[in-house]
MARTORNU-411347 format. One record per residue (C-alpha): residue in one letter; x, y, z; residue number from 1. Coordinates in steps of 0.02 Angstrom, whole numbers, plus 32768, in hexadecimal, padded with zeros to 4 digits. Layout:
REM MARTORNU-411347
 drense   px   py   pz tivo
      a    X    Y    Z  NUM
...
This chain:
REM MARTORNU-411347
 drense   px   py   pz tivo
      x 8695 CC9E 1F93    1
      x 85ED CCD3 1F3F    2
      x 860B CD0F 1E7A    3
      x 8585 CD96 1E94    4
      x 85AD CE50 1EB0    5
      x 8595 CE9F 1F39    6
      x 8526 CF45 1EF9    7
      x 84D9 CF74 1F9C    8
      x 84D8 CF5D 205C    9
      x 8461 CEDF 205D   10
      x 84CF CE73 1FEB   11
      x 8566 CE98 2072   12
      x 84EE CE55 20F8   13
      x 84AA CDBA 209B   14
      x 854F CD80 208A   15
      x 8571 CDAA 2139   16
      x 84F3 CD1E 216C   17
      x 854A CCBC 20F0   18
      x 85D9 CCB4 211A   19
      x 8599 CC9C 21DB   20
      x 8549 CC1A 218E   21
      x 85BE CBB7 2153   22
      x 861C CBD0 21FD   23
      x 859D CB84 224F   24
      x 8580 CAEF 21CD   25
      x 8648 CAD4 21E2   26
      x 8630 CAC1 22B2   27
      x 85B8 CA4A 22AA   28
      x 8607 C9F0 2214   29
      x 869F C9C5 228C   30
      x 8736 C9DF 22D2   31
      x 87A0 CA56 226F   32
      x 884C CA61 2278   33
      x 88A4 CB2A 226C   34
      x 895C CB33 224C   35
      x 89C7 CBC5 2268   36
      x 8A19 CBE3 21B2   37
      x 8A63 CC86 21C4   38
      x 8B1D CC98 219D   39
      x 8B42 CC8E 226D   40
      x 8ADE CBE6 225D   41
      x 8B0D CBBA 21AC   42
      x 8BDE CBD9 21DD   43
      x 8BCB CB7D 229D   44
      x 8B7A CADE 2230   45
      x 8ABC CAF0 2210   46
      x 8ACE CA96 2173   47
      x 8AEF C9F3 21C1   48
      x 8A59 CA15 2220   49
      x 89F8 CA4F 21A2   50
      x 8A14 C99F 2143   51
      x 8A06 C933 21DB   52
      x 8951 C97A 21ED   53
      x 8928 C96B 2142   54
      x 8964 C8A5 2136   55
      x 8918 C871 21D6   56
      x 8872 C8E9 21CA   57
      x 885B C8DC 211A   58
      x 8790 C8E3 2130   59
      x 8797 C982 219A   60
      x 87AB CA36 217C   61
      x 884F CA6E 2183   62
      x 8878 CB3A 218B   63
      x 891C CB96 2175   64
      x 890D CC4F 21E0   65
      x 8976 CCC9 21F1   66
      x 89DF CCED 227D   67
      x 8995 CD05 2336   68
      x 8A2D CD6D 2392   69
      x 8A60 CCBE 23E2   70
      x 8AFE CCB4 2365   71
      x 8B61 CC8C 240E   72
      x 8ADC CBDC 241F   73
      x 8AEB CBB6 236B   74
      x 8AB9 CB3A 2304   75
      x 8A0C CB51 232D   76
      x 8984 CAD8 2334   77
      x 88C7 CB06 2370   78
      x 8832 CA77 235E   79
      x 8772 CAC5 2361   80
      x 86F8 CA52 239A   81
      x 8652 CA45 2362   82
      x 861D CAAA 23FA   83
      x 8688 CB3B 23CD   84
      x 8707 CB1C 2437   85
      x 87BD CB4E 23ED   86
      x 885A CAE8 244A   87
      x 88FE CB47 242F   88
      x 899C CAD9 2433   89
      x 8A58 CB24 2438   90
      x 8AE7 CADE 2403   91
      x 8AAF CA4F 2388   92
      x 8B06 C9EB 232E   93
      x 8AD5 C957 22C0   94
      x 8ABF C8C1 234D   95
      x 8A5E C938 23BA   96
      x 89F8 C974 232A   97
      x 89D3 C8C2 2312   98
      x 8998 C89F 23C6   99
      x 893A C942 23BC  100
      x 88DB C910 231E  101
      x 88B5 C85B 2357  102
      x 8859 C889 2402  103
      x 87E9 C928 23A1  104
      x 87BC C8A2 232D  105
      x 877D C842 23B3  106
      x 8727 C8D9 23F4  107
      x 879E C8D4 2489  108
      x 881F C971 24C5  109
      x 88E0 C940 24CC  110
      x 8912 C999 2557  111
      x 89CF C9AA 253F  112
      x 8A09 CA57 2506  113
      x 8960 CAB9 24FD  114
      x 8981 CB7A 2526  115
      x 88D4 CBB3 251A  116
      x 882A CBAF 24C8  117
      x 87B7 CC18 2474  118
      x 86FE CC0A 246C  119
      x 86D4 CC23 23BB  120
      x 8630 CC41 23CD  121
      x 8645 CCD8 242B  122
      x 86DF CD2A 23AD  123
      x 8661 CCF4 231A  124
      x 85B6 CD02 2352  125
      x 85C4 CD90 23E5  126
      x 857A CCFA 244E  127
      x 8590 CD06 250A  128
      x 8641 CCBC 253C  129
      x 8635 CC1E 2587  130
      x 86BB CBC1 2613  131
      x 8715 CB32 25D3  132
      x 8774 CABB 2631  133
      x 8817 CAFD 25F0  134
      x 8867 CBAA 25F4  135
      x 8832 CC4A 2597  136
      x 88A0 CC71 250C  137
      x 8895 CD1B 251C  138
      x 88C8 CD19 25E0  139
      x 895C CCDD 25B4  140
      x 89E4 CD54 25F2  141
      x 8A1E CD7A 2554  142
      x 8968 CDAE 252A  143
      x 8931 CE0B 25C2  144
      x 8964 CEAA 25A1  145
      x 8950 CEA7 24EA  146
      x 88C0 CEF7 2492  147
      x 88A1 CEB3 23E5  148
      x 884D CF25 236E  149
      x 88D5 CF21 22CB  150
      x 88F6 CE71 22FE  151
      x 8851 CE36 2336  152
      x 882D CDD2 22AF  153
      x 88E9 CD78 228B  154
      x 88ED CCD8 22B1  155
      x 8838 CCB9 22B6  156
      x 87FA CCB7 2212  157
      x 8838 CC7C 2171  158
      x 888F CD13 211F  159
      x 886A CCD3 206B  160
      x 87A0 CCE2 207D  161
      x 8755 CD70 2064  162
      x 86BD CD14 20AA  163
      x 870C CCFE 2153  164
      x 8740 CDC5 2158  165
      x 867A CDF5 2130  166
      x 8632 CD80 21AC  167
      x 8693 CDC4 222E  168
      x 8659 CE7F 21F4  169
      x 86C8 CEAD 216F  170
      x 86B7 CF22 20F6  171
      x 861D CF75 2158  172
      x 8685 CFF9 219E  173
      x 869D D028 20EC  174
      x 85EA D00D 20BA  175
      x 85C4 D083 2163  176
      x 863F D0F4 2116  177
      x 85F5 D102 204E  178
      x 8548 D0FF 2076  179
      x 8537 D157 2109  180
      x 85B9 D1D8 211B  181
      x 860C D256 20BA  182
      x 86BD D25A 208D  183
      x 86D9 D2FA 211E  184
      x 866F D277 2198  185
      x 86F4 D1F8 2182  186
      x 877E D272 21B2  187
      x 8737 D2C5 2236  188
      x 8720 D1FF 228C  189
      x 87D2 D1FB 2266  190
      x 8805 D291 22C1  191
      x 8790 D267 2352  192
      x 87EC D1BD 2355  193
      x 8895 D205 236B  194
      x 88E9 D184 22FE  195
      x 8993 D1B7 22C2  196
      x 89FB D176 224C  197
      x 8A43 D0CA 2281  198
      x 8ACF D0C3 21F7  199
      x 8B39 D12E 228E  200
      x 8B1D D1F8 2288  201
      x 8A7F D1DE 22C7  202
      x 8A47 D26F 2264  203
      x 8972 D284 2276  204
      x 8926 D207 2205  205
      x 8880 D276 21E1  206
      x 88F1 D318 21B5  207
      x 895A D2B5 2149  208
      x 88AE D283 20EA  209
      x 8868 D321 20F0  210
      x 8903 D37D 2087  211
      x 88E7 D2FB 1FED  212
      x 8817 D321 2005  213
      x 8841 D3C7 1FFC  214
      x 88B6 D3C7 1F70  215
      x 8897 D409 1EC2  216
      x 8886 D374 1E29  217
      x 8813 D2F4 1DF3  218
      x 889F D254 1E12  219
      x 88E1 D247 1EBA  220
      x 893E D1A8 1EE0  221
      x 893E D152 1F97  222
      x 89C9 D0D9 1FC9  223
      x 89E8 D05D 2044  224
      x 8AA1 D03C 2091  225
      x 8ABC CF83 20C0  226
      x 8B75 CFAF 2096  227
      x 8BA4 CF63 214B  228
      x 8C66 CF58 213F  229
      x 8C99 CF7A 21F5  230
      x 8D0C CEF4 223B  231
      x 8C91 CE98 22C7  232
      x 8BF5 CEDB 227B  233
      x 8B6D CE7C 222D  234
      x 8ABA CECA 226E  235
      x 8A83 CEF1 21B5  236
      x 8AAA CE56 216F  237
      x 8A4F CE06 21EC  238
      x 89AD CE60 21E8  239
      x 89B8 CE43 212F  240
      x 89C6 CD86 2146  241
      x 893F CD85 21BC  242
      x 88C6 CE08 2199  243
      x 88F5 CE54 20DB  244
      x 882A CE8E 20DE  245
      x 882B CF05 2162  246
      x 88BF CF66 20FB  247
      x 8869 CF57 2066  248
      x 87D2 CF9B 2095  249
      x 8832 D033 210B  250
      x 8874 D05A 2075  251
      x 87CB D06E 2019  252
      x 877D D0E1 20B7  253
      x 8825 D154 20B0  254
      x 87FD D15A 1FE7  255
      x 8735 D178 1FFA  256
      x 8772 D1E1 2079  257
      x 87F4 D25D 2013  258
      x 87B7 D243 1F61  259
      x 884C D1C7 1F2D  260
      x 8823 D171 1E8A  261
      x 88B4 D0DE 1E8E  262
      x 8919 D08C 1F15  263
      x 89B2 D03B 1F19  264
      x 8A06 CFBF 1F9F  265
      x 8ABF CFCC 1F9E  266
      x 8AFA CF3A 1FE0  267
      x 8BA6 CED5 1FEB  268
      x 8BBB CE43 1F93  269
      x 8C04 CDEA 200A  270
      x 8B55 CDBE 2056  271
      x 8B23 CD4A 1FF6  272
      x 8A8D CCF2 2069  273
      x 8A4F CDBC 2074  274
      x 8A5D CDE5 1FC0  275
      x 89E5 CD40 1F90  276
      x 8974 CD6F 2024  277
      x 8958 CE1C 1FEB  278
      x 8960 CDF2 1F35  279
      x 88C0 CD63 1F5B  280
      x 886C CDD7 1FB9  281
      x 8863 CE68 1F51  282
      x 8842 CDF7 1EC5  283
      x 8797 CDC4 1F2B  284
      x 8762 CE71 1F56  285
      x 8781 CEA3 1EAE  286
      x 8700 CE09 1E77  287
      x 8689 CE26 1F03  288
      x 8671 CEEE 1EBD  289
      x 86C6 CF2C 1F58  290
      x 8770 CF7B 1EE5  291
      x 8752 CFC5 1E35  292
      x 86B9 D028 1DFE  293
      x 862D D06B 1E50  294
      x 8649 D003 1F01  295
      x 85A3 CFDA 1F57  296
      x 8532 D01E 1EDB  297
      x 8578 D0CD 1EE1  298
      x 85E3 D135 1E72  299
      x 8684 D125 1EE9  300
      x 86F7 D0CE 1E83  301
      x 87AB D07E 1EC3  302
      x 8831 D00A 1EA3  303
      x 88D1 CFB0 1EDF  304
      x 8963 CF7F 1E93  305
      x 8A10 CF1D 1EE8  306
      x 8AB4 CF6F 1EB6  307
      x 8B4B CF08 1EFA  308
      x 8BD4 CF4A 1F4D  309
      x 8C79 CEF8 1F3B  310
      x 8CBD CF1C 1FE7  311
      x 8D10 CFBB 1FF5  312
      x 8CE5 D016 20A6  313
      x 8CF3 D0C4 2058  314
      x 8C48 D08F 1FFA  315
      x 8BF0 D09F 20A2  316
      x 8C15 D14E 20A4  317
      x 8B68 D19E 2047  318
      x 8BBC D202 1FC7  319
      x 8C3D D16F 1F97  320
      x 8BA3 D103 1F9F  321
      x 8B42 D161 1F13  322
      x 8BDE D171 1EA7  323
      x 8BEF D0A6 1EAC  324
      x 8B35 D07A 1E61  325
      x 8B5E D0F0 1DEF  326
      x 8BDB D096 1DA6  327
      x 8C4C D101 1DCE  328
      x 8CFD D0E7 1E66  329
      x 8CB8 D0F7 1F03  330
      x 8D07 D187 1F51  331
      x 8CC3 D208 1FB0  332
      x 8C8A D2C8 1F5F  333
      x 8C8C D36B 1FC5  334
      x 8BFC D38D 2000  335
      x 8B84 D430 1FFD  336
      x 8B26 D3F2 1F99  337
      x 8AD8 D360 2008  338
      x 8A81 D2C7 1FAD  339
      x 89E2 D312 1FD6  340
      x 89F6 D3A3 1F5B  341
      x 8A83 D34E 1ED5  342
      x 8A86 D27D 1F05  343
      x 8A8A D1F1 1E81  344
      x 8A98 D222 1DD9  345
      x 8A84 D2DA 1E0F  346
      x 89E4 D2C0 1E5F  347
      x 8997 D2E4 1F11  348
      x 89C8 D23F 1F65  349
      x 89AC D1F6 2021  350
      x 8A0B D16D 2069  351
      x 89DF D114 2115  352
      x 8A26 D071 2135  353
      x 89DE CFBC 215A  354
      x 89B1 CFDA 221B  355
      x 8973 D08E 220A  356
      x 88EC D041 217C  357
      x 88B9 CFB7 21D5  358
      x 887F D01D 226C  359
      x 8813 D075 21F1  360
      x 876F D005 21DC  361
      x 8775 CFEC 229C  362
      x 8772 D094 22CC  363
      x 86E8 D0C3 224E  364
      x 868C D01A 2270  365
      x 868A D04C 2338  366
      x 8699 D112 232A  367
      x 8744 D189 235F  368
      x 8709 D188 241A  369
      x 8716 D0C7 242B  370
      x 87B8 D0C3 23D1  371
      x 87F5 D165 244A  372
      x 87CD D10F 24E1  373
      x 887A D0AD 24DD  374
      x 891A D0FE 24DB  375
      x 894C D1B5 252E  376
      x 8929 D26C 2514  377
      x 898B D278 249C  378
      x 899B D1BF 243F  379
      x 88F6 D17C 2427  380
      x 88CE D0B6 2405  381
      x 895A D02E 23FC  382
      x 89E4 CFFF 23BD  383
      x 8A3B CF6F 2364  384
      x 8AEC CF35 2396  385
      x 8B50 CE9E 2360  386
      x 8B99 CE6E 23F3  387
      x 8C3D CE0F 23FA  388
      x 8CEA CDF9 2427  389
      x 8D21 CDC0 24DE  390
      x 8C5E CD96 2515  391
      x 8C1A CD05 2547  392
      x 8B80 CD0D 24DB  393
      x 8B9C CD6A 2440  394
      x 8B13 CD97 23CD  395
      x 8A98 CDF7 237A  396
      x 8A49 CE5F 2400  397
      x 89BD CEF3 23EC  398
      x 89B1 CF68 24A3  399
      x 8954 D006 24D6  400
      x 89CF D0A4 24CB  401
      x 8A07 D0D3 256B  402
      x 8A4F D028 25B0  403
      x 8AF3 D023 25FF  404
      x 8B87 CFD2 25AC  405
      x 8B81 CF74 2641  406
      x 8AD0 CF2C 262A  407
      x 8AEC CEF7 257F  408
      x 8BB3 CE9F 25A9  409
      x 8B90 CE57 263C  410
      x 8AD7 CE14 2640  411
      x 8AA1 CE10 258A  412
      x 8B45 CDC2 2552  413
      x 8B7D CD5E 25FB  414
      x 8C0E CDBF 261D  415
      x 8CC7 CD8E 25D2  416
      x 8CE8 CD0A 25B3  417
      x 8D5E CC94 262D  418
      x 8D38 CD07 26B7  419
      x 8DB9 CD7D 2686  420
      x 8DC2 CE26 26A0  421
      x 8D5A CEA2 2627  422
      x 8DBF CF25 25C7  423
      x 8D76 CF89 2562  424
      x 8CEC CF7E 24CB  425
      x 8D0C CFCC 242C  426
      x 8C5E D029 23E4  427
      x 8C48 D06E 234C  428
      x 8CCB CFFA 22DA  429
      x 8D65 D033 228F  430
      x 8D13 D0ED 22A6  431
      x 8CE8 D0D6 235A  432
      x 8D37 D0EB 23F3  433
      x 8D75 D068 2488  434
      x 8D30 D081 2525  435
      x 8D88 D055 25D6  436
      x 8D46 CFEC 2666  437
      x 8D32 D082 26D9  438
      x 8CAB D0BE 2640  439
      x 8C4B D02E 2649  440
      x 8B9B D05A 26A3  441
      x 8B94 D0F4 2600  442
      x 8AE5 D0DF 25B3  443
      x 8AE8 D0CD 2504  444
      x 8AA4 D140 249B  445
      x 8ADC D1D3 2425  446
      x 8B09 D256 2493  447
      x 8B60 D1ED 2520  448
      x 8BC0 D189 24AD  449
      x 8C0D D21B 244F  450
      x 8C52 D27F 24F9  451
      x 8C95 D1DA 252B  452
      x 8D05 D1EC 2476  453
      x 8CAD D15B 241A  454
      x 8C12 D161 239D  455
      x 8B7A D104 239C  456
      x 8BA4 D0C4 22D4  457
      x 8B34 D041 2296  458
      x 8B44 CFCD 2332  459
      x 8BE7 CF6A 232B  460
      x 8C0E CF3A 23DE  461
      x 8CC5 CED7 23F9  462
      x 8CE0 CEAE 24BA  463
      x 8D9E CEA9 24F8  464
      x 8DE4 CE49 2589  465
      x 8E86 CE7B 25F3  466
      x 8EF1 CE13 256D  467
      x 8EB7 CE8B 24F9  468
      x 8F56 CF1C 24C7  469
      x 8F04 CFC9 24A1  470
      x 8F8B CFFF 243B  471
      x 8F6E CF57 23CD  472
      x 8EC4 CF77 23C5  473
      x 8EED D01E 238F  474
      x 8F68 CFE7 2310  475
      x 8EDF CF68 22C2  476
      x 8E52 CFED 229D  477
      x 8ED1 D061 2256  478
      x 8F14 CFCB 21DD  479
      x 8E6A CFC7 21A4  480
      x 8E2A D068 218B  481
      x 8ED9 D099 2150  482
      x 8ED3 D00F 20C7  483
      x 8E19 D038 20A2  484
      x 8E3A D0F8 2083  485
      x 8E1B D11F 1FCB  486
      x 8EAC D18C 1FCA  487
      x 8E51 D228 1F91  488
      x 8E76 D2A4 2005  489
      x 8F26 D2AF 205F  490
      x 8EF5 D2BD 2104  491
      x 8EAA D206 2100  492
      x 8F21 D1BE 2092  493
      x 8FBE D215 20D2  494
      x 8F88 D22C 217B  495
      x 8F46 D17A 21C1  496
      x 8FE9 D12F 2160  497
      x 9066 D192 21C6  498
      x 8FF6 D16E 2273  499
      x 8FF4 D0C9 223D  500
      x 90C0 D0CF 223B  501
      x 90D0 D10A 22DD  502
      x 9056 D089 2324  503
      x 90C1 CFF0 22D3  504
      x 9158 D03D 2327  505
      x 9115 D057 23C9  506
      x 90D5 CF85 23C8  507
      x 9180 CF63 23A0  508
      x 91DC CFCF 241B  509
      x 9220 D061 238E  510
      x 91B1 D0E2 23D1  511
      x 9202 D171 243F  512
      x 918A D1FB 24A6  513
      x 9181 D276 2422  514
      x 9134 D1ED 23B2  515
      x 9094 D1EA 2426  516
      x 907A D2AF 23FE  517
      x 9096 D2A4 235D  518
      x 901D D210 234E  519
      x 8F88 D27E 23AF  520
      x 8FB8 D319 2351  521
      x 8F92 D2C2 22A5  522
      x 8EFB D24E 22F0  523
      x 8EAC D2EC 231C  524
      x 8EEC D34F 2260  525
      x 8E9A D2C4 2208  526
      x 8E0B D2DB 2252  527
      x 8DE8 D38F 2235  528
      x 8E28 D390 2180  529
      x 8DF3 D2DB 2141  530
      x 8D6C D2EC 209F  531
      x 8D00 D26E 20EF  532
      x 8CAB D232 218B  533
      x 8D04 D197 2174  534
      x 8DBA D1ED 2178  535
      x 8D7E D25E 21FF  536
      x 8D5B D1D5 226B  537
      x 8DF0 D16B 2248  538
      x 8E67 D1A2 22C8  539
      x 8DC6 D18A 2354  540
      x 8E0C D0E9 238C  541
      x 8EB0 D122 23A3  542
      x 8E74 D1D7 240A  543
      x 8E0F D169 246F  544
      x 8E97 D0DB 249B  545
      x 8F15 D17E 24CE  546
      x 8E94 D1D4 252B  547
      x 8E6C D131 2595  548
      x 8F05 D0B3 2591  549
      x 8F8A D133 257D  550
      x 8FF7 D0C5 2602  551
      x 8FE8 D03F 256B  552
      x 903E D0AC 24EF  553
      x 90C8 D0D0 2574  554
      x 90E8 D031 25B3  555
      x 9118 D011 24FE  556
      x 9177 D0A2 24E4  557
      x 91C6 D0CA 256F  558
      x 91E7 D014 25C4  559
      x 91E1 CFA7 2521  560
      x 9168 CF42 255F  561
      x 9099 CF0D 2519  562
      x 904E CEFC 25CB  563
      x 8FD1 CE8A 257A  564
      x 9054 CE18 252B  565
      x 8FFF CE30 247F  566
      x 9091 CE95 2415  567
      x 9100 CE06 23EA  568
      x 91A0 CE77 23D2  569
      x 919C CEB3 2484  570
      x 918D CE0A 24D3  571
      x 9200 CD7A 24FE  572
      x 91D8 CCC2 252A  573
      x 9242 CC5A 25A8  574
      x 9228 CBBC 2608  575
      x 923B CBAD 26B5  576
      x 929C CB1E 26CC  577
      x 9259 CAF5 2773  578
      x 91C3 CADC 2725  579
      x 91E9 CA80 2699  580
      x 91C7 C9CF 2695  581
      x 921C C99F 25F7  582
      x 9189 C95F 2591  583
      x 91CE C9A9 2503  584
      x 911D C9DC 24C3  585
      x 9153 CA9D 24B3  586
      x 91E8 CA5F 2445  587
      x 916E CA09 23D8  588
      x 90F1 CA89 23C5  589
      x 9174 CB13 23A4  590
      x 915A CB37 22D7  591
      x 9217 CB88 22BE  592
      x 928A CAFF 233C  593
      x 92A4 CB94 23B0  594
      x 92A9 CB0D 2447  595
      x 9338 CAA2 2483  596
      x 935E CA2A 2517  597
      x 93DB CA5F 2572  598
      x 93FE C9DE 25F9  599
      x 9343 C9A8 264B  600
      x 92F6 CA36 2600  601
      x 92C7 CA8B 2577  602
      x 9305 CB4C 2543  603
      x 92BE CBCC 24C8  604
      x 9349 CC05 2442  605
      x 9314 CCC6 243F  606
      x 935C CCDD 238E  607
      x 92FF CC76 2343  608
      x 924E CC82 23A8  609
      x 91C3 CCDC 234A  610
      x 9161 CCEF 23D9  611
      x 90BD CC9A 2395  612
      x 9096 CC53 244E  613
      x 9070 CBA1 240B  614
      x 90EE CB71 24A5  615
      x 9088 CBC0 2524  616
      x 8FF6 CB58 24E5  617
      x 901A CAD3 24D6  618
      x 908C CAC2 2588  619
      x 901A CA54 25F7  620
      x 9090 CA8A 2699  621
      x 9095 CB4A 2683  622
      x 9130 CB52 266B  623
      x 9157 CBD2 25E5  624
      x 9159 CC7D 260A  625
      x 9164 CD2A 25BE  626
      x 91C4 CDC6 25F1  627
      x 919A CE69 25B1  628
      x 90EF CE63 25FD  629
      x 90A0 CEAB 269E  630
């Protein structure tokens, strides 16, 4: 990274061609091998790639990116040949990596296990695409219908260069921004844009910006939520991993933009790969002149610091949030007044989170109309989801508003996996809502979404198959947000505690009729008189799992039986003994001694089973079987 400031646009541009450069220096250098190191690729085993590289390639270049949306294909190994030419490889482990790093050595293409390429010169140097004799990455079907704008740059360039992010045009939406608009400029792109807030209320981005512009005081703070603690959810953290530029400088528009004088990025601690990524790269803006005083030669001044969150979900909520980099316990505050009038420390405050930044530089870099092209009337651009579950290709995926549920389940991700039967998909995370089979060709976006009982929320996406029980599902979210209320107002605390009770008895066959109207009439109590949005939206996935799979709530209440054969206490195991061969293998398997011979076959000792299923597993004949189950 050059030790010089950056003090003017010509600087940014010089080391633009730098950095392009060097890019081109590095193709013709060699082959260069990319690994994908975020946590999907770092937890699958991209270590053990990472080192088999480095032994057997020690001369070459070696690059750790962040993660491309493949997490379903990881680990991740790509090999860019001198011509620009970028081989993707799924599913890598260290003897392939080894086979894979002998023949690019050799100049030569292993042609086990590619799933695409890219043509680097085109994604670096806007050169005209050009055919190889392999696929195209990006028709892939799990990239056909995606269009990358936060996540263009993930898994492409080295998130820990600053270099890499100007060469591909960074920070020159922000230099459009500071020397060639004014602050109202900015906003009004914004609004023209249509972006809304991606941290889930989807509230208008440029009005949110335009209440701390227009209110009174010289110190107005600007925040940025990467507080991601929904179960299934992990868009922010990897954008940071990938891309931690593009938030920092969306952050420095929205503060150029409303007159903020100091940012913060709140988030959890538990991301530790994110938290070093964003750390580094503030560090180099802050070096390069692009964070601290006068930025670019003018007299707009801004900076950044991390605040760690230690885990607690309530901190997502904005005014909880606030109260936590204080110092203070992170519990939510009434609110009149909003942060924009009375925020951190008592002063105007704005908070957006990761995605809702990152859009920022794009938007201004290409102007509102390009970014409004995608989406619908009503929910302009795309959106991030984190897409997993039952699917066969889970991942990071970035689509135009508007697609069907269908689109995204059943072409981007494969379909579900073992051919079975698709459920439902929970949206929205423990706030959201579950939505049925017969829903399934909705289009996603705000509005549609939140008549179909679910909310957008910051793009947690968990696919169910027919095995999955509603009412368990149900049961799960409510464990969670019941254990993660902070207990400050009753409603929440008392409230998803009792509905929590009556969703443990109905899984274990307790519940009577009058149970189920007692659990809607609180689901829908808690929601009106909960302090928070987070309370208010606990009981969603319950409303939504009654308003849908109500036959699932009285199969267990009124015939004792989980139709999916997930809730343990309404489910028996047997073995037929025409089927059983007498292998003995269930007996073995069984953890508690629950199964007996009894003759030429084997029996099941209902007393003592605990119903874990090991004996259904692990039966090569079929022979066990449940009761209690439709």
């Amino acid at each position: 990274m050059a030790s010089r400031k950056i003090k003017s646009i010509e600087d940014l541009k010089n080391l633009r061609e730098e950095g392009l450069k060097k890019w081109e220096e590095s193709l013709k250098s060699g082959v260069t091998f990319v690994v994908g190191y975020g946590t999907c690729g770092i937890a699958a085993g991209a270590d053990e790639v990472l080192n088999a590289v480095q032994e057997l390639a020690s001369g070459s270049k070696v690059v750790k990116v962040g993660c491309i949306g493949m997490c379903w294909a990881e680990p991740l190994l790509d090999v860019v040949y001198p011509d620009g030419m970028r081989v993707s490889y799924m599913a890598v482990d260290r003897d392939r990596a080894e086979q894979i790093v002998e023949s690019a050595l050799k100049g030569e293409v292993y042609e086990k296990g590619i799933v695409g390429v890219i043509d680097l010169r085109h994604e670096l140097f806007g050169e005209p695409e050009r055919q190889f004799p392999y696929p195209r990455l990006w028709d892939h079907e799990f990239y056909k219908k995606q269009v990358r704008i936060v996540l263009k740059n993930c898994g492409i360039v080295d998130p820990e260069s600053i270099t890499d992010y100007i060469a591909l045009g960074g920070y020159s939406a922000l230099a459009k921004a500071v020397l060639e608009m004014t602050p109202e400029q900015v906003i009004e792109e914004i609004k023209t844009s249509g972006l809304r807030g991606r941290g889930g209320a989807g509230f208008p981005t440029w009005l949110k910006w335009k209440f701390l512009r227009d209110a009174k005081g010289k110190v107005k703070y600007l925040i940025c939520n990467a507080d991601e603690g929904d179960p299934g959810a992990f868009m922010d953290r990897a954008t940071i991993e990938g891309d931690p530029h593009s938030v920092i400088e969306g952050m420095l528009i929205a503060a150029y933009a409303t007159g903020a004088t100091k940012g913060y990025i709140y988030i959890r601690a538990e991301y530790p790969l994110a938290v070093k990524r964003i750390s580094k790269a503030i560090e180099d803006a802050r070096k390069l002149g692009l964070l601290g005083k006068n930025i670019l030669g003018t007299k707009f001044s801004f900076d950044i610091e991390i605040r760690e969150g230690a885990g607690a979900f309530v901190c997502g909520e904005e005014t909880a949030l606030m109260a936590s980099i204080e110092g203070k316990r992170g519990v939510p505050r009434p609110r009149p007044p909003y942060p924009a009038e009375k925020g951190l420390w008592g002063k105007p405050t704005n908070i957006n989170n990761v995605e809702t930044y990152a859009n920022v530089p794009k938007i201004i870099a290409n102007g509102g109309k390009w970014y409004a092209q995608y989406g619908t009337e009503k929910s302009k651009g795309t959106k991030v989801f984190a897409l997993a579950g039952k699917v066969n290709r889970t991942g990071l995926i970035e689509v135009p508003m508007g697609i069907t549920l269908r689109e995204i389940i059943f072409e981007i991700g494969g379909g579900i996996i073992g051919g079975k039967k698709f459920k439902a998909v929970q949206i929205g995370g423990p706030s959201g809502g579950c939505i049925p089979e017969q829903l399934v060709d909705i289009p996603v976006d705000y509005e549609s979404l939140t008549s179909a009982g679910a909310i957008m929320g910051s793009g947690g996406m968990v696919v169910m198959d027919e095995t999955t029980c509603m009412v368990d599902v149900a049961k799960y979210f409510l464990t969670f947000t019941q254990a993660e209320s902070c207990g400050q107002c009753v409603p929440c605390r008392e409230g998803t505690k009792r509905m929590l009770d009556i969703l443990v008895n109905i899984t274990e066959g307790r519940a009577k009729m009058e149970d189920l109207h007692t659990l809607e009439w609180l689901a829908v109590n808690v929601s009106k008189a909960s302090l928070c949005g987070l309370g208010k939206t606990a009981p969603t996935p319950v409303l939504s799992t009654i308003r849908y799979f109500r036959d699932e709530y009285m199969a267990h209440i009124v015939d004792k039986r989980c139709p999916a054969g997930v809730c343990k206490a309404l489910v028996s195991y047997y073995i037929d003994p025409s089927m059983c061969r007498g292998c003995s293998l269930c007996a073995r398997n069984c953890p508690v001694g629950a199964i007996y011979k009894e003759g030429n076959v084997f029996k099941i000792d209902q007393d003592k089973c605990i119903r874990c299923g090991s004996c259904v597993s692990s039966c090569p004949f079929g022979a066990i079987k449940t009761e209690g189950v439709a």
